[in-house]
C-alpha positions as CSV (number, residue, x, y, z in Angstrom):
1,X,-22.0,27.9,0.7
2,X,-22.1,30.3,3.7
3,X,-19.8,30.1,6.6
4,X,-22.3,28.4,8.6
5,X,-23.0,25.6,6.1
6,X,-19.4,24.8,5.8
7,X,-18.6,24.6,9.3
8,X,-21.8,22.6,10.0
9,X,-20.9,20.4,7.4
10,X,-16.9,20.2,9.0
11,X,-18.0,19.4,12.5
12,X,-20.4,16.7,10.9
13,X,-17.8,15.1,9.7
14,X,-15.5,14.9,12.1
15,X,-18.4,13.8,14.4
16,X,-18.3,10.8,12.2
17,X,-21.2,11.5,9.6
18,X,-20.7,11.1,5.9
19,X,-21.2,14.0,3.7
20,X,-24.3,12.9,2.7
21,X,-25.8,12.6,5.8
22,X,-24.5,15.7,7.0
23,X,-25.9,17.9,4.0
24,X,-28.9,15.8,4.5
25,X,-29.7,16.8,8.2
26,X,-28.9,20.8,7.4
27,X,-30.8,20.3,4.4
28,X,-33.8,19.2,7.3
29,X,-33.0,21.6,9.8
30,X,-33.1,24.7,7.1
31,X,-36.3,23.5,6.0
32,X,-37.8,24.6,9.8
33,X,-39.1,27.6,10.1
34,X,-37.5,28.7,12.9
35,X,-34.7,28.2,11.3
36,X,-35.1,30.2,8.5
37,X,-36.4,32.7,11.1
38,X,-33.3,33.0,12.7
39,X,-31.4,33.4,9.6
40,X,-33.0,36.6,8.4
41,X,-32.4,37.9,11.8
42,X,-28.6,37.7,11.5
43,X,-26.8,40.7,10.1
44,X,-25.2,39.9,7.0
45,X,-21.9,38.3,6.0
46,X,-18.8,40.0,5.7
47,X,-17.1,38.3,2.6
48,X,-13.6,39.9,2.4
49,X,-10.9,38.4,4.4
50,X,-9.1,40.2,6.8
51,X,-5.2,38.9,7.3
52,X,-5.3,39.9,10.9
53,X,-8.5,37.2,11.1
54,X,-6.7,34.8,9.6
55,X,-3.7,35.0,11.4
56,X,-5.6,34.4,15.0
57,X,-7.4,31.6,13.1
58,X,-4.2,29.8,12.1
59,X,-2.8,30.5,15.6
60,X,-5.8,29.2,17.3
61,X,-5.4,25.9,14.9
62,X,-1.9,25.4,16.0
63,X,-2.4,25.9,19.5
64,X,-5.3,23.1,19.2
65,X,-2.6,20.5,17.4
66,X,0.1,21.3,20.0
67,X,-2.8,20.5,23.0
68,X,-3.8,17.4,21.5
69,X,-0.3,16.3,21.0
70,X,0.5,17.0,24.7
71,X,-2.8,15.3,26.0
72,X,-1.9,12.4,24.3
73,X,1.7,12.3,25.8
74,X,0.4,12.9,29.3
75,X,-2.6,10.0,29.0
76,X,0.5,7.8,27.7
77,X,2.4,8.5,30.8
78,X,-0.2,8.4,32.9
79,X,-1.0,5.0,31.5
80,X,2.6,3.6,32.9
């Protein structure tokens, strides 16, 4: 699964689709093609992980949790 597929298939679900439908409609939308067009335009995927990319991943993910967390205290005071 490339990195595409599996993010796809992520923000599918926590859009609310099942997996099923989810690998359904990029099953669809890779069968276009323009899609597959676009594809072999892209330059090709670096496999190896890099630490350093990690890292700033994990930070971003972190800084997301502690946003949510503080949007939701202010729409709870904001509420009273």
């Amino acid at each position: 699964m490339t990195s595409f597929e599996a993010g796809f298939k992520q923000y599918a679900e926590e859009c609310g689709l099942s997996e099923k439908k989810a690998a359904h409609i990029l099953k669809r939308a890779l069968d276009h093609p323009g899609t597959s067009e676009m594809f072999k335009h892209l330059p090709d995927q670096d496999d190896t992980q890099n630490p350093a990319d990690l890292d700033a991943l994990a930070n971003l993910v972190q800084q997301d949790s502690a946003d949510k967390y503080y949007s939701e205290i202010s729409k709870s005071i904001q509420s009273k």
